[in-house]
Biopython code that builds the backbone (N, CA, C, O; Angstrom):
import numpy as np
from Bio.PDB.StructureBuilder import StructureBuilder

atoms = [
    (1, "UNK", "N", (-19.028, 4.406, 25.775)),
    (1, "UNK", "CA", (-18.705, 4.721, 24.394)),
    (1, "UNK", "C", (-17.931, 3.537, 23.819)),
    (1, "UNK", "O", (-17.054, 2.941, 24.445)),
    (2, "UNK", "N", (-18.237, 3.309, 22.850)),
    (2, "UNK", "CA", (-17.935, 2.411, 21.858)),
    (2, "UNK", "C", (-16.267, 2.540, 21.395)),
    (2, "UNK", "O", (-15.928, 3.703, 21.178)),
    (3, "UNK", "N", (-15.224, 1.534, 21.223)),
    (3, "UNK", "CA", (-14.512, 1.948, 20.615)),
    (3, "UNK", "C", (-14.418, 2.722, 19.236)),
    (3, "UNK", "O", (-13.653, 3.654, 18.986)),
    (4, "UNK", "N", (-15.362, 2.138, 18.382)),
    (4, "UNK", "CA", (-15.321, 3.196, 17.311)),
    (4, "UNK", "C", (-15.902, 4.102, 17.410)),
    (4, "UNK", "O", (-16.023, 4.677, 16.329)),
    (5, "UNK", "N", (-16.525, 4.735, 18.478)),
    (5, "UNK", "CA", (-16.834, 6.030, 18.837)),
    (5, "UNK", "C", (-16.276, 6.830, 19.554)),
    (5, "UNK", "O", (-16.548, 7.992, 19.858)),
    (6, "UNK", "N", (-15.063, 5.823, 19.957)),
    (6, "UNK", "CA", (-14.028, 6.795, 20.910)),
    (6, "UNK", "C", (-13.053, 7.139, 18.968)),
    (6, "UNK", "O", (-13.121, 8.321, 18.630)),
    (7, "UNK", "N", (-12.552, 6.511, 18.287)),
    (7, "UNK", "CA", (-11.855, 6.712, 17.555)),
    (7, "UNK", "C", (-12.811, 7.708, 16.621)),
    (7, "UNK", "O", (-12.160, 8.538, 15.987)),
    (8, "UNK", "N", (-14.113, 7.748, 16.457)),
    (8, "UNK", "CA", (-15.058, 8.972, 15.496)),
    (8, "UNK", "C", (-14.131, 10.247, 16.491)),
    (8, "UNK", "O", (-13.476, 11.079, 15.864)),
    (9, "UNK", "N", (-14.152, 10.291, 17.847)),
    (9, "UNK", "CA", (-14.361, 11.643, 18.524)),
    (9, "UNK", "C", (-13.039, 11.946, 18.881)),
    (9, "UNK", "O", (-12.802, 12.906, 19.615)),
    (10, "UNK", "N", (-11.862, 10.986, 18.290)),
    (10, "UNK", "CA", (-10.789, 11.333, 18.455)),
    (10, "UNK", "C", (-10.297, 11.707, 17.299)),
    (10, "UNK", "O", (-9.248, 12.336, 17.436)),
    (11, "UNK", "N", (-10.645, 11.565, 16.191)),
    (11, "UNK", "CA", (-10.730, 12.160, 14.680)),
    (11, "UNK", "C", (-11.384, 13.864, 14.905)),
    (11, "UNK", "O", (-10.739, 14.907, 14.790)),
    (12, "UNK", "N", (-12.388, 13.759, 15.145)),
    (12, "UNK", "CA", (-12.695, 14.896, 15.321)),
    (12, "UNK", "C", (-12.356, 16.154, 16.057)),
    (12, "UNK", "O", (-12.613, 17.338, 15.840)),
    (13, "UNK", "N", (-11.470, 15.306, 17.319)),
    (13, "UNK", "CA", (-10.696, 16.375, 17.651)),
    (13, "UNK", "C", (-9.764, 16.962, 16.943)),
    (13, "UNK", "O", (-9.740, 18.161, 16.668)),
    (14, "UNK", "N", (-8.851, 16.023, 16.578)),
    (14, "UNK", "CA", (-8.011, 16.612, 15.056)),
    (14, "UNK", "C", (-8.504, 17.613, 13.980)),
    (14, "UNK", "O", (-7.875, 18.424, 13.301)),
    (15, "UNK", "N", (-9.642, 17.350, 14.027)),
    (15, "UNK", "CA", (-10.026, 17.710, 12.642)),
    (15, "UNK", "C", (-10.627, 19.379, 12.711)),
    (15, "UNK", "O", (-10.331, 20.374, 12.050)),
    (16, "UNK", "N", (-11.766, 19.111, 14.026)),
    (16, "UNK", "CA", (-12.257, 21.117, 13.974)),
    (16, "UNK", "C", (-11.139, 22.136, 14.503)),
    (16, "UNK", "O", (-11.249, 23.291, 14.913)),
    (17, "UNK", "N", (-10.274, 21.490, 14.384)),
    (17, "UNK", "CA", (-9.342, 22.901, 14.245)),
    (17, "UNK", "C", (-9.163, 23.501, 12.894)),
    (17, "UNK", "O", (-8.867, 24.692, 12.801)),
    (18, "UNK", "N", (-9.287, 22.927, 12.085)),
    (18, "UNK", "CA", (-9.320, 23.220, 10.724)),
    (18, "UNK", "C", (-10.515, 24.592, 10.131)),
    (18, "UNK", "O", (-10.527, 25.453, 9.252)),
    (19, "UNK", "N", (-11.432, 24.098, 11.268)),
    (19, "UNK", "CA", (-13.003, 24.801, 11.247)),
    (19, "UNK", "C", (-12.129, 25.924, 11.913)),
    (19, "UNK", "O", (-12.487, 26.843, 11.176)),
    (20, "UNK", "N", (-11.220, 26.518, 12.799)),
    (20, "UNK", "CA", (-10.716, 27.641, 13.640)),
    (20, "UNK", "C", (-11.860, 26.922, 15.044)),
    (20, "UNK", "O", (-12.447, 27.846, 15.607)),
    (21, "UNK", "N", (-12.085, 26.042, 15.411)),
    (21, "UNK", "CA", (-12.848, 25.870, 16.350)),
    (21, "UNK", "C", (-11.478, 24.558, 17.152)),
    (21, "UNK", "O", (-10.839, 23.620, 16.676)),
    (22, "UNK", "N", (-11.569, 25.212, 18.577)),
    (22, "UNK", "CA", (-9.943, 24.792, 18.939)),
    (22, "UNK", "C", (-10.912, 24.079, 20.549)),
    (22, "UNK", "O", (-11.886, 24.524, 21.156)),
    (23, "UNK", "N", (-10.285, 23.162, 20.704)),
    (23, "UNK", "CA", (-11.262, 21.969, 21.830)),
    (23, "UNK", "C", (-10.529, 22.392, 23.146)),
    (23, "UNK", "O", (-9.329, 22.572, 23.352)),
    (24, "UNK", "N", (-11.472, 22.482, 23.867)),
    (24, "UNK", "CA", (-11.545, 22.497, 25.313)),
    (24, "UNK", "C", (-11.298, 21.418, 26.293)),
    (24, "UNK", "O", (-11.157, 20.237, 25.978)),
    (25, "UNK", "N", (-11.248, 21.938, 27.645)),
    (25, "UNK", "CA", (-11.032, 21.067, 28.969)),
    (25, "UNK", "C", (-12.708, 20.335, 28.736)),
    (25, "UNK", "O", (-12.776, 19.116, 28.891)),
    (26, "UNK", "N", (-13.404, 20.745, 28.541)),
    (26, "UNK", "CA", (-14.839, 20.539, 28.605)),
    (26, "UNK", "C", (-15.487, 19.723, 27.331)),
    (26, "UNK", "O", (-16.551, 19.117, 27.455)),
    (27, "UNK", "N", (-14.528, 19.771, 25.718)),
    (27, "UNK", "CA", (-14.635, 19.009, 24.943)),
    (27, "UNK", "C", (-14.011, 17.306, 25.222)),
    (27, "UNK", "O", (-14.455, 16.206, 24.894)),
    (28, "UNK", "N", (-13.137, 17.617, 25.764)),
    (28, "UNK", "CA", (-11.910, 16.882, 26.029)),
    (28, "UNK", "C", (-12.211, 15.726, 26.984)),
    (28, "UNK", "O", (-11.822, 14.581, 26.755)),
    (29, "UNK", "N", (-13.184, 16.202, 28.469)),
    (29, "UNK", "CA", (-13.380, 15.275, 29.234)),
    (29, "UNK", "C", (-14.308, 14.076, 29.135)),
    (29, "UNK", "O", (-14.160, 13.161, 29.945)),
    (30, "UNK", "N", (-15.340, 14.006, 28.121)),
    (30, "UNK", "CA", (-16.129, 12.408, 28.122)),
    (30, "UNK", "C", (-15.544, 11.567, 27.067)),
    (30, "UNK", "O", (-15.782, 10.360, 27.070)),
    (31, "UNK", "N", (-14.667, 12.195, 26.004)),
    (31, "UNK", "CA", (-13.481, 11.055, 25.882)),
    (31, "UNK", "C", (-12.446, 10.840, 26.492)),
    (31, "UNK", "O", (-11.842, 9.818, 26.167)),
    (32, "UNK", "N", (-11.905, 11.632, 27.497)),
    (32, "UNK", "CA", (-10.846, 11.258, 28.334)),
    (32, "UNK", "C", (-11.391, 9.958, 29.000)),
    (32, "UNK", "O", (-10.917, 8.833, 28.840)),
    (33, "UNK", "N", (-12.809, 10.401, 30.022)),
    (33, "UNK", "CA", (-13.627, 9.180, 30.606)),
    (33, "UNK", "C", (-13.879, 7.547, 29.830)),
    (33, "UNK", "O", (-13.741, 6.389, 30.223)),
    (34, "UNK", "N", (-14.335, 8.223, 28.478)),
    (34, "UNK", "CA", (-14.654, 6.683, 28.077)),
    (34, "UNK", "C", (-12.996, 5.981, 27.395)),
    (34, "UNK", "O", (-12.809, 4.826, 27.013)),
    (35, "UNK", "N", (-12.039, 7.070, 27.424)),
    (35, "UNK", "CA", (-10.480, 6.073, 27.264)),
    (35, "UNK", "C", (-9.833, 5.462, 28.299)),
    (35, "UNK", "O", (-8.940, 4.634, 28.124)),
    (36, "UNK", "N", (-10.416, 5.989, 29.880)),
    (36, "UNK", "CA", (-10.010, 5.439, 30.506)),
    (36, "UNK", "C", (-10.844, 3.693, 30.855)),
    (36, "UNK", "O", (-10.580, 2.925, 31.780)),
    (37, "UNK", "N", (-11.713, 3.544, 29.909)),
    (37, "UNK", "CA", (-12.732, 2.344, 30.505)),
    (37, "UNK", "C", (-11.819, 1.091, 29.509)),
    (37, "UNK", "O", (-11.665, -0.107, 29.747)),
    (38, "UNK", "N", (-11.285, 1.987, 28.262)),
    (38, "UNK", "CA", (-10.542, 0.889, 27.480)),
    (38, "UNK", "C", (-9.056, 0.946, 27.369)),
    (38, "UNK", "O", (-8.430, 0.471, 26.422)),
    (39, "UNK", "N", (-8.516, 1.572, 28.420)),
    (39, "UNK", "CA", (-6.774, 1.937, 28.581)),
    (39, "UNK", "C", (-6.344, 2.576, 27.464)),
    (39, "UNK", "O", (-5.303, 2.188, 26.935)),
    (40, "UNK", "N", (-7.148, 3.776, 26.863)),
    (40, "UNK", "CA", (-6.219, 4.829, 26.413)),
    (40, "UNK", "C", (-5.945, 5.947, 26.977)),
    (40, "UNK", "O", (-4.895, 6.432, 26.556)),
    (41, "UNK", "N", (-6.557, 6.650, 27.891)),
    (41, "UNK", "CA", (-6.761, 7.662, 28.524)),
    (41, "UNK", "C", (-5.360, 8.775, 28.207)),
    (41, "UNK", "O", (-5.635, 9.914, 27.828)),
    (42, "UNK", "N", (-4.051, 8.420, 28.364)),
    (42, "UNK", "CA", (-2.727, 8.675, 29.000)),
    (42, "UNK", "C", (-2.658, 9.240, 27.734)),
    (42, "UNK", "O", (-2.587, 10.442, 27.990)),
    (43, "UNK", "N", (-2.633, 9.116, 26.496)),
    (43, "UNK", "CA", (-2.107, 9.324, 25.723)),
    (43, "UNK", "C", (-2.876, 10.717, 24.682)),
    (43, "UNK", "O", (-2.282, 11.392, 23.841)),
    (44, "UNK", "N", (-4.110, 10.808, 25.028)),
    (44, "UNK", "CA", (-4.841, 12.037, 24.851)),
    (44, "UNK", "C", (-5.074, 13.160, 26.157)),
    (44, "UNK", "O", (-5.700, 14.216, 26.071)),
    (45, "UNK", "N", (-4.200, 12.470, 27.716)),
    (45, "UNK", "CA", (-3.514, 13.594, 28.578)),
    (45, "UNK", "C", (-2.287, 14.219, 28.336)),
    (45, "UNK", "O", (-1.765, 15.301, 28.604)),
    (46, "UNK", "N", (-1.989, 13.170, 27.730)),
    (46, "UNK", "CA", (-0.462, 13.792, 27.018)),
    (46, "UNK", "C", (-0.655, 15.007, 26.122)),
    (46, "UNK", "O", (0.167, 15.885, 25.860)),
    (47, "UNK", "N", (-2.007, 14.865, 25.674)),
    (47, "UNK", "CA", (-2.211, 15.854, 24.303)),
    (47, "UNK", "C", (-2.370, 17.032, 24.706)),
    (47, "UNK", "O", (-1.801, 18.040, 24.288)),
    (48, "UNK", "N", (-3.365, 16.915, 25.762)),
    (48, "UNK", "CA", (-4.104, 17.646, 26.591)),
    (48, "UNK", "C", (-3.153, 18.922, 27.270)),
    (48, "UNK", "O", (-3.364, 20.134, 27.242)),
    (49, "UNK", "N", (-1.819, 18.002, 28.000)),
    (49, "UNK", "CA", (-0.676, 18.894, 28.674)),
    (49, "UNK", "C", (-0.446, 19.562, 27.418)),
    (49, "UNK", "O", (-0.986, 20.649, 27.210)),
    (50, "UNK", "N", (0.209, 19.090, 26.665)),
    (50, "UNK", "CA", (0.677, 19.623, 25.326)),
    (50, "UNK", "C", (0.535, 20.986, 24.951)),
    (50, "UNK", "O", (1.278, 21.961, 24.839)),
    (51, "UNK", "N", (-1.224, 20.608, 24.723)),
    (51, "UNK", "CA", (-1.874, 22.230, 24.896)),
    (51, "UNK", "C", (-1.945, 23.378, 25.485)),
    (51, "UNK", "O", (-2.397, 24.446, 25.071)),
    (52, "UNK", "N", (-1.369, 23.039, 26.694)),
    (52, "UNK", "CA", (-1.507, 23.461, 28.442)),
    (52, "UNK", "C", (-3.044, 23.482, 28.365)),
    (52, "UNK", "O", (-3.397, 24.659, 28.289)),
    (53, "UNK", "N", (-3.933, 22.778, 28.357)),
    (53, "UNK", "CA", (-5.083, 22.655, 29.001)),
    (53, "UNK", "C", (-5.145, 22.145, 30.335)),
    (53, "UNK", "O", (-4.972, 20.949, 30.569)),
    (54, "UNK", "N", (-5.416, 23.115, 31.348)),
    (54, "UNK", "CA", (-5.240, 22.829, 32.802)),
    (54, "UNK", "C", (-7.075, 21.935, 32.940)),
    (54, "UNK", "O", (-8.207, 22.231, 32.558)),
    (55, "UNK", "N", (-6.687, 21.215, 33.411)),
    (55, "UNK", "CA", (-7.634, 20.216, 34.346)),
    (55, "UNK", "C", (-8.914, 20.993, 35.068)),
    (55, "UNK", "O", (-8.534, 21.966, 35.718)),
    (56, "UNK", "N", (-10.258, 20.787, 35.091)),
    (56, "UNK", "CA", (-11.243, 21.337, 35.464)),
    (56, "UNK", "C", (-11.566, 20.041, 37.100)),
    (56, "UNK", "O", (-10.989, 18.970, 37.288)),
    (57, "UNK", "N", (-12.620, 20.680, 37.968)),
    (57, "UNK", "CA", (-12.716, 19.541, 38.632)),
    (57, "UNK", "C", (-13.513, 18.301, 38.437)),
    (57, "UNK", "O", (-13.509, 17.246, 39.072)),
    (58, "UNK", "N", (-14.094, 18.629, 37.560)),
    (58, "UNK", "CA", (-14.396, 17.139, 36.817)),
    (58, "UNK", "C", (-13.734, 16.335, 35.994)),
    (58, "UNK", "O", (-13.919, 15.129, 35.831)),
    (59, "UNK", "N", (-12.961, 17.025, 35.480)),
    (59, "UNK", "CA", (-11.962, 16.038, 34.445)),
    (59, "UNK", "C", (-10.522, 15.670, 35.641)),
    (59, "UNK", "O", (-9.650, 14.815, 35.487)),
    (60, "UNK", "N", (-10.661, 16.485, 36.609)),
    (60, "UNK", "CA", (-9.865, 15.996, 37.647)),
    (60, "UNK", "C", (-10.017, 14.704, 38.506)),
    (60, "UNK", "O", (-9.075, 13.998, 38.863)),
    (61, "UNK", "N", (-11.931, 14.396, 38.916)),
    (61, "UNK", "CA", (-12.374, 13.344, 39.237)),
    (61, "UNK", "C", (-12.385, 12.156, 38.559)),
    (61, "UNK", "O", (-12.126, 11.068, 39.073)),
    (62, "UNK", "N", (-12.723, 12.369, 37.246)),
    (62, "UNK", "CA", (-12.323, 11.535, 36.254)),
    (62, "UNK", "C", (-11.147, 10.807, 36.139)),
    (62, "UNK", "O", (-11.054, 9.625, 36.470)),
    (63, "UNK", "N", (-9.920, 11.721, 35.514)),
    (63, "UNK", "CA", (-8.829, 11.181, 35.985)),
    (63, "UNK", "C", (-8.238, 10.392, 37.654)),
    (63, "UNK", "O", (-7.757, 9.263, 37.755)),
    (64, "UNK", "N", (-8.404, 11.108, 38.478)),
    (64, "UNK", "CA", (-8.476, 10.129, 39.767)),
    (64, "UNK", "C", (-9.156, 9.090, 39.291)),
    (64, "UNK", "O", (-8.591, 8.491, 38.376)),
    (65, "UNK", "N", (-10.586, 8.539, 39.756)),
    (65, "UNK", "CA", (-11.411, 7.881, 39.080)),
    (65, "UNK", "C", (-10.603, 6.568, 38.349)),
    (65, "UNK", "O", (-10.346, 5.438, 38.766)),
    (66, "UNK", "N", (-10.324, 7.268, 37.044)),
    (66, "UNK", "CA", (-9.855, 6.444, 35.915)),
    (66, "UNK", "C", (-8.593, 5.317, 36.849)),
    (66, "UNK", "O", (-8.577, 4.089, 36.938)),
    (67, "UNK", "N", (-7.762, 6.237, 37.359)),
    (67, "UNK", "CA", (-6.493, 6.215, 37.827)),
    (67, "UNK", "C", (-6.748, 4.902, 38.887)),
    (67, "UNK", "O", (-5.950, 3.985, 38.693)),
    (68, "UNK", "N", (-7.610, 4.701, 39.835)),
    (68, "UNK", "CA", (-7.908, 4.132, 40.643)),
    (68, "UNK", "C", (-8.226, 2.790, 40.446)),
    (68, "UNK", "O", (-7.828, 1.861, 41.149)),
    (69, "UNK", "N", (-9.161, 2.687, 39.195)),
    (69, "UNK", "CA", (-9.763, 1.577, 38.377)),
    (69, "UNK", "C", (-8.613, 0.808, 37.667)),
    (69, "UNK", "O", (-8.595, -0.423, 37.641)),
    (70, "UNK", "N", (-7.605, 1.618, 37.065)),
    (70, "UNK", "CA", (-6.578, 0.948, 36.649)),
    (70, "UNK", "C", (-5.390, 0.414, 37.383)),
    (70, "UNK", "O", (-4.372, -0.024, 36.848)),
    (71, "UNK", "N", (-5.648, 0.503, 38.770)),
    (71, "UNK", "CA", (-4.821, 0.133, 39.594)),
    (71, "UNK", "C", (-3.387, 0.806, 39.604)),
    (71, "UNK", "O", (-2.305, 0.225, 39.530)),
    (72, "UNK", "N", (-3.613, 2.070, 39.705)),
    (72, "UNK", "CA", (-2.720, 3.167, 39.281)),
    (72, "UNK", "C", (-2.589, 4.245, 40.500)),
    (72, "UNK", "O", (-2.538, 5.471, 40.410)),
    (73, "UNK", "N", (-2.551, 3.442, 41.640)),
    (73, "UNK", "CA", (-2.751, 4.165, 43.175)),
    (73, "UNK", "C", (-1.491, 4.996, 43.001)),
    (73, "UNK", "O", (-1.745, 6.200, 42.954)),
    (74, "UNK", "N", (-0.480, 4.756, 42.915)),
    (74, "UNK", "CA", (0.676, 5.720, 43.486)),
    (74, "UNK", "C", (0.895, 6.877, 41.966)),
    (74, "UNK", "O", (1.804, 7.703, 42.051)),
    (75, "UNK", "N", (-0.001, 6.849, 40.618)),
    (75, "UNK", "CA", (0.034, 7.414, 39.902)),
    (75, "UNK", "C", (-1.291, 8.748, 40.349)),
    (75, "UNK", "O", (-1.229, 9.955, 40.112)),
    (76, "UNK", "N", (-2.294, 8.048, 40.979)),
    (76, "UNK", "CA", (-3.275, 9.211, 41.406)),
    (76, "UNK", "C", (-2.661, 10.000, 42.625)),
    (76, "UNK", "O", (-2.641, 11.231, 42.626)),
    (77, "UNK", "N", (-2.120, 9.181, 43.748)),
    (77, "UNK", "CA", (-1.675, 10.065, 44.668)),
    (77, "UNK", "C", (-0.738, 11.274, 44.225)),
    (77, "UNK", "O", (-0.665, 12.408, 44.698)),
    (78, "UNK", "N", (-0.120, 10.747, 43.286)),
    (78, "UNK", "CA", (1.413, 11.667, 42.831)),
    (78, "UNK", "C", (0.349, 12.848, 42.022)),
    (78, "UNK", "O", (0.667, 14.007, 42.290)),
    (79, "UNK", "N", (-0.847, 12.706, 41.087)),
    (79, "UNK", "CA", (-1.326, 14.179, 40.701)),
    (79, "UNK", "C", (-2.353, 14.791, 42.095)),
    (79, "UNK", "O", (-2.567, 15.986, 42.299)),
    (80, "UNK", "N", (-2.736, 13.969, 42.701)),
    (80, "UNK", "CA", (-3.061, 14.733, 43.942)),
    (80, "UNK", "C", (-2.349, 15.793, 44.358)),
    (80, "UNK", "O", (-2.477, 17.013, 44.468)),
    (81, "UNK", "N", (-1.472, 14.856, 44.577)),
    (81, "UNK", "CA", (-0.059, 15.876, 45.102)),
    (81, "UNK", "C", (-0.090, 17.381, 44.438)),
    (81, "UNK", "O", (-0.366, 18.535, 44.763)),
    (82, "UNK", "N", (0.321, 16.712, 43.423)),
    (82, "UNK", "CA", (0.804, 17.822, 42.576)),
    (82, "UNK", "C", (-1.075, 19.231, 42.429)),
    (82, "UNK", "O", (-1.107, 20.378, 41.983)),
    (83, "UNK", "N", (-1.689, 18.783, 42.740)),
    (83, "UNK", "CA", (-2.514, 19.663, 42.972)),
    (83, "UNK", "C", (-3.484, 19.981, 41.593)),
    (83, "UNK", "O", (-4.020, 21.085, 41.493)),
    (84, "UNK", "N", (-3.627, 19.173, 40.780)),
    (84, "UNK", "CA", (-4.168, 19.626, 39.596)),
    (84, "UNK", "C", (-5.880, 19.342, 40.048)),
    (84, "UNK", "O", (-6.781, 19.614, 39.255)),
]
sb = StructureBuilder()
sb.init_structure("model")
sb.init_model(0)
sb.init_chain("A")
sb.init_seg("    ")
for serial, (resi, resn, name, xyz) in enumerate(atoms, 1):
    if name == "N":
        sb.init_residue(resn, " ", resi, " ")
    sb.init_atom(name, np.array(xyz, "f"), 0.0, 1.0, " ", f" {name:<3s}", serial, name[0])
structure = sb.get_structure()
């Protein structure tokens, strides 16, 4: 994904709540994926906790994944840990 297609689908998350249509673990995870390819990822997990949207096991692999690529070893072990 394109940066300006990560920023279209990060608008849009904002925005269909307005519609009463409220985003999911499952909306949530192929822009989590394509923010982690351009180092935003962290900051729409932040959003994510926020919500309490608990982690699915794909958006769990992902994040590992992401985590790994960014050279973020003792940041993946520590949510291992923690079991999400």
């Amino acid at each position: 994904m394109e940066d300006r297609h990560i920023a279209t689908a990060i608008q849009l998350l904002k925005r269909i709540p307005l519609y009463e249509i409220f985003p999911n673990v499952t909306m949530y995870t192929p822009i989590v994926d394509s923010m982690f390819k351009v180092g935003m990822a962290f900051e729409l997990l932040n959003v994510m906790c926020s919500k309490n949207l608990i982690t699915d096991k794909v958006n769990f692999e992902i994040l590992i994944d992401g985590l790994e690529k960014s050279r973020r070893i003792d940041d993946a072990l520590e949510l291992i840990q923690l079991g999400y």
